[in-house]
C-alpha positions in Angstrom: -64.0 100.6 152.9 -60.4 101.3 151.3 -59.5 103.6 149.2 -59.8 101.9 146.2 -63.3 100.4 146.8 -64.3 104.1 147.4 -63.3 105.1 143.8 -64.8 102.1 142.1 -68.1 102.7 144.1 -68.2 105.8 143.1 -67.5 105.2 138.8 -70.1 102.3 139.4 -72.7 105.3 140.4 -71.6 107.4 138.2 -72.1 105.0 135.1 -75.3 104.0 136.2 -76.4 107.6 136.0 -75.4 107.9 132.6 -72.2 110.0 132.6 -69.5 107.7 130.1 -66.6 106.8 132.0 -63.3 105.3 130.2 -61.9 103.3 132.7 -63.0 100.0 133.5 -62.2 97.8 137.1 -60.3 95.0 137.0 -61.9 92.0 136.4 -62.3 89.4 139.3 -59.9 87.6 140.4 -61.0 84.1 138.6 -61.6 85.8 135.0 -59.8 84.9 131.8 -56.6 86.6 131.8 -55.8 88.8 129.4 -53.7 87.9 126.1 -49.9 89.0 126.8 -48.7 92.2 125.8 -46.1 92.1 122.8 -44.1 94.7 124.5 -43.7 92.2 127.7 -41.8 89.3 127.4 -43.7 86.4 127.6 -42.9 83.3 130.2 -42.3 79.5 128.8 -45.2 77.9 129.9 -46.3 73.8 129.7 -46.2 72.1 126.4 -50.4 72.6 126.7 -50.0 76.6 126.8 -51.7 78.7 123.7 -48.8 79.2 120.6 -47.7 82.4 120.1 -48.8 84.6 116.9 -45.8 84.5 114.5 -43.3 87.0 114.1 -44.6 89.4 111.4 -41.5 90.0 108.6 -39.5 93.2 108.7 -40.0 95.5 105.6 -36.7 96.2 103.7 -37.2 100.3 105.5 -37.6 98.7 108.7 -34.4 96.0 107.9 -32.0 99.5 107.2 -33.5 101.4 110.1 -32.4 98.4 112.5 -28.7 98.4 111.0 -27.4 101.6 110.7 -23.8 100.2 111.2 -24.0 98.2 107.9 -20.3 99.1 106.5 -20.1 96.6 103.9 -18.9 93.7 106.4 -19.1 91.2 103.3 -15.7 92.1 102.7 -12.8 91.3 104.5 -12.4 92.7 108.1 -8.6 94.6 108.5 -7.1 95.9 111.0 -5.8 99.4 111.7 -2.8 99.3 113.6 -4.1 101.5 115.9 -0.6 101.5 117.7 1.5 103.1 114.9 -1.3 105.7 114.7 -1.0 107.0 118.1 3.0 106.9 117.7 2.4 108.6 114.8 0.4 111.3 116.7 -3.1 110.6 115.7 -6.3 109.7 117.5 -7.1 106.3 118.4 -10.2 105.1 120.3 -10.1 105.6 124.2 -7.1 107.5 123.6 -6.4 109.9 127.2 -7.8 113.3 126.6 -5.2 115.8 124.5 -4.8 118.9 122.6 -5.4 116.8 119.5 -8.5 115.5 120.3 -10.0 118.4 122.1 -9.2 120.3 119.0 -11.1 117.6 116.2 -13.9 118.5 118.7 -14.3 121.8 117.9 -13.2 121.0 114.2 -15.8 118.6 113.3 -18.8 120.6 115.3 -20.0 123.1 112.4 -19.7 120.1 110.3 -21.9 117.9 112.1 -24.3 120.8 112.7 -24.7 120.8 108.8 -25.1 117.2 108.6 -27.8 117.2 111.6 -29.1 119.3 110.2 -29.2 121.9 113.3 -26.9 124.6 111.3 -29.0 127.4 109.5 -27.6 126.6 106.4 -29.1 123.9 104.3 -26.9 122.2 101.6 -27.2 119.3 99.6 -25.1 116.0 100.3 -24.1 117.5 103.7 -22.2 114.4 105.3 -20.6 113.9 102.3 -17.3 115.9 103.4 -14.4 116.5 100.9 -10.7 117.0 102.9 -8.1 118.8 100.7 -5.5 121.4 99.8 -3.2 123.8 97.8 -0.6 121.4 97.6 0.8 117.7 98.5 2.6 117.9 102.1 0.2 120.7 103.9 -1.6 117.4 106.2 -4.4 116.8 104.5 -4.6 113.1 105.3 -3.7 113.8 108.8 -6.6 115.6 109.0 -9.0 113.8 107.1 -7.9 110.3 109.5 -8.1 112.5 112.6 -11.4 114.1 111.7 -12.7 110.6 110.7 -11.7 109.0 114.2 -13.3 112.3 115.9 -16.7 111.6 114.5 -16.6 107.6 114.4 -16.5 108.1 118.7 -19.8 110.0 118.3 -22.6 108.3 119.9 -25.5 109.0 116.0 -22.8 108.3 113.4 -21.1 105.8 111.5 -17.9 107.1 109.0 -17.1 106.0 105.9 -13.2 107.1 104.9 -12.8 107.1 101.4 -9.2 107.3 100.1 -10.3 109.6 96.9 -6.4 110.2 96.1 -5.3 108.0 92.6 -2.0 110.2 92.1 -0.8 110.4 95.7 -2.7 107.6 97.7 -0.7 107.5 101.1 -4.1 106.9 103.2 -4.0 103.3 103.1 -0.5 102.8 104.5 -0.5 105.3 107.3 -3.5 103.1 108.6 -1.5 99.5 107.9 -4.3 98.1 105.8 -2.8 96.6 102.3 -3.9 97.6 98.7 -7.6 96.4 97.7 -9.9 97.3 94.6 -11.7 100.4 95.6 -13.7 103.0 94.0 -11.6 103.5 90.7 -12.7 99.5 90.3 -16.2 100.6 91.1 -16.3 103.1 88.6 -15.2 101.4 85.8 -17.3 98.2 86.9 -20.7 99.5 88.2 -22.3 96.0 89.0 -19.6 95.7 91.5 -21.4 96.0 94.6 -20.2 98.6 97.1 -20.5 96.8 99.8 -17.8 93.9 98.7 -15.5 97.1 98.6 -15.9 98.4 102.0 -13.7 97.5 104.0 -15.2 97.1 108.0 -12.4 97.8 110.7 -11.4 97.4 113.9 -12.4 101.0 115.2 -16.3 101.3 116.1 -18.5 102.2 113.5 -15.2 103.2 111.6 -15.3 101.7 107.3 -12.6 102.5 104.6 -13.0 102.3 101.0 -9.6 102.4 99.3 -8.8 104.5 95.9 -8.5 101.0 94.3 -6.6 100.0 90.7 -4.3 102.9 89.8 -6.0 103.8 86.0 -4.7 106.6 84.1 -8.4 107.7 83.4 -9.1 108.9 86.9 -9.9 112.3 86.4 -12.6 111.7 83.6 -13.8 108.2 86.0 -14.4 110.8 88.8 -16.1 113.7 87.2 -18.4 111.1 85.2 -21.9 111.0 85.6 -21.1 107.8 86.9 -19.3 109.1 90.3 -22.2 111.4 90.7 -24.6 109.0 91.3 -22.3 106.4 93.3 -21.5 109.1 95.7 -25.4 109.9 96.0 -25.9 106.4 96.9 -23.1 106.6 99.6 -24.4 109.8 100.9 -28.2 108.9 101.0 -27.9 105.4 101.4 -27.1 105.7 105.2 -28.5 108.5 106.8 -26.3 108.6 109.5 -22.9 108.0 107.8 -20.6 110.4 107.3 -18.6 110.6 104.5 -15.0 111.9 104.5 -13.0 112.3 100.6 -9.0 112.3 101.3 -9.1 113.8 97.9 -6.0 114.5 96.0 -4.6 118.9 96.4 -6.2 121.5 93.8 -3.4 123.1 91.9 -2.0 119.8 91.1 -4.5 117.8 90.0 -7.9 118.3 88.6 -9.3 115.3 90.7 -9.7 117.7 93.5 -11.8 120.0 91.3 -13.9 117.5 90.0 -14.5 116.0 93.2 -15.5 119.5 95.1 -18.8 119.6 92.4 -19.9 116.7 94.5 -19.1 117.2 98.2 -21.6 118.7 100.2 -18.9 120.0 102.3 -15.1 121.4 102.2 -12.5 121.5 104.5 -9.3 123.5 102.7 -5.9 122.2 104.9 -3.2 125.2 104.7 -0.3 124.0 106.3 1.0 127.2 108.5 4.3 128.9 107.6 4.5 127.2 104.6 1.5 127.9 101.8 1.9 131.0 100.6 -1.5 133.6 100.7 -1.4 133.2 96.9 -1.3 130.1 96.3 -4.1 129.7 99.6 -5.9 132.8 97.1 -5.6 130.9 94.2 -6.8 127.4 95.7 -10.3 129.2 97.1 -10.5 131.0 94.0 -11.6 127.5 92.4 -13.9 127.0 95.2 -15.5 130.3 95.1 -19.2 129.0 94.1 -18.9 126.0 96.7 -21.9 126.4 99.2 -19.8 125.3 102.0 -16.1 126.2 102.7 -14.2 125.4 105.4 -10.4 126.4 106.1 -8.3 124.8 108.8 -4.8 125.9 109.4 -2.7 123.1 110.2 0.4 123.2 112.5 0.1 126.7 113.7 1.6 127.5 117.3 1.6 131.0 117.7 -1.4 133.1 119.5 -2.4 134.6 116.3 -4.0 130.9 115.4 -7.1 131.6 117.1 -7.2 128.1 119.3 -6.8 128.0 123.1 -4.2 125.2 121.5 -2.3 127.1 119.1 -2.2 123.8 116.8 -5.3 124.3 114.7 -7.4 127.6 113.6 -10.9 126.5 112.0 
């Protein structure tokens, strides 16, 4: 007697003495087959063979949960010209390892720990990320295309770049995509729908929404009740997106300041050598009751910068 008939034996005596036993032999070999597993595909059988069950229809949760990648593809598709960006000295996707990228890598960590959710710190709106500065010039939108590219090549997250610059938009034409309406268009048109705006690329998991129709109203349009809740539908809307606001400097403008009540998170560009400590004192000063600061110091080649680099301190 094998091995098996041993065990089977000895359940058979043990259910006929009354102690419950879950498992059940298998049937013989000339019993009704079972019905299919869903989990298992099923093979094409003859034009006799029992019809399937029909497919039961995805909730609208369960339609978002299986697209995560959704960036709005109902608008055009552009294309980055990703070789003018690496000439240019940014990252590009499957770019050789470098300094550069090594050093995005520690850059966007902490902010991706807030975002995650892993960091200590809980905040509000966390992957909605607001790049800026003291002044125009320090490499603000170097940083905020960099740190965007960084996080687009991680494996849980999709980026949405939002060029949140009216006065000194630049973001668009470093990246070679033309003019489009945007999010000054959305704002002043809220049946617009955001999705016709977003503009899908041709970097992985990488979306741009541009600043849209110059209007002279922008700094009322983006500290309006009206921004507030757009930018709570872009943060929310995709759990795993990551947000990043090229938004305008501080002491120029007062888009920055309006746009900082509604980031989650801050990352302050101060351009090495050049901003002075007061103007860097007077630009934190307005960000003072912000939850979450950040300060990179951009283009800093000395050992006193803190990186194993020397091209960025974080």
């Amino acid at each position: 007697m094998s091995t098996i008939e041993q065990a089977v034996k000895r359940l058979e005596e043990l259910r006929t003495a009354g102690v419950d036993v879950l498992w059940t032999p298998a049937p013989p070999a000339d019993a009704t087959p079972a019905a299919p597993s869903p989990f298992m595909p099923t093979p094409a059988g003859p034009a006799g063979a029992q019809p399937q069950a029909a497919p039961v229809k995805p909730t609208e949760t369960a339609k978002r949960a299986a697209k995560p990648q959704d960036m709005g593809t109902r608008s055009k598709q552009v294309e980055i010209d990703l070789n003018k960006l690496a000439a240019q000295g940014y990252i590009v996707p499957h770019a050789t390892r470098s300094l550069l990228v090594d050093e995005f890598r520690v850059v966007k960590r902490p902010l991706l720990a807030n975002v995650t959710g892993a960091a200590s710190a809980k905040i509000d709106r966390p992957n909605l990320i607001m790049v800026t500065s003291s002044l125009p010039g320090e490499g603000k939108t170097f940083v905020a295309a960099n740190l965007a590219m960084s996080i687009a090549a991680e494996l849980n997250h999709t980026v949405l770049l939002v060029d949140a610059d009216p006065s000194r938009s630049s973001l668009l034409e470093r990246l070679g995509i033309a003019p489009a309406q945007g999010l000054i268009d959305k704002l002043l048109n809220p049946e617009l729908d955001l999705s016709d705006l977003i503009l899908a690329t041709n970097v992985p998991k990488l979306a741009v929404l541009p600043v849209g129709t110059p209007n002279a109203q922008a700094t009322e349009l983006f500290a309006s009740a009206t921004m507030d809740l757009l930018l709570e539908e872009m943060a929310h809307r995709y759990r795993d997106r990551v947000i990043i606001l090229d938004a305008p400097p501080l002491l120029p403008s007062a888009e920055a300041r309006a746009l900082s009540l509604h980031a989650g998170q801050i990352l302050f560009v101060v351009q090495a050598g050049r901003t002075h400590q007061g103007t860097v004192q007077q630009s934190l000063g307005m960000l003072q009751d912000h939850p979450m600061v950040f300060t990179l110091l951009n283009q800093s080649r000395g050992p006193k910068a803190g990186s194993p680099y020397g091209y960025y301190a974080y």
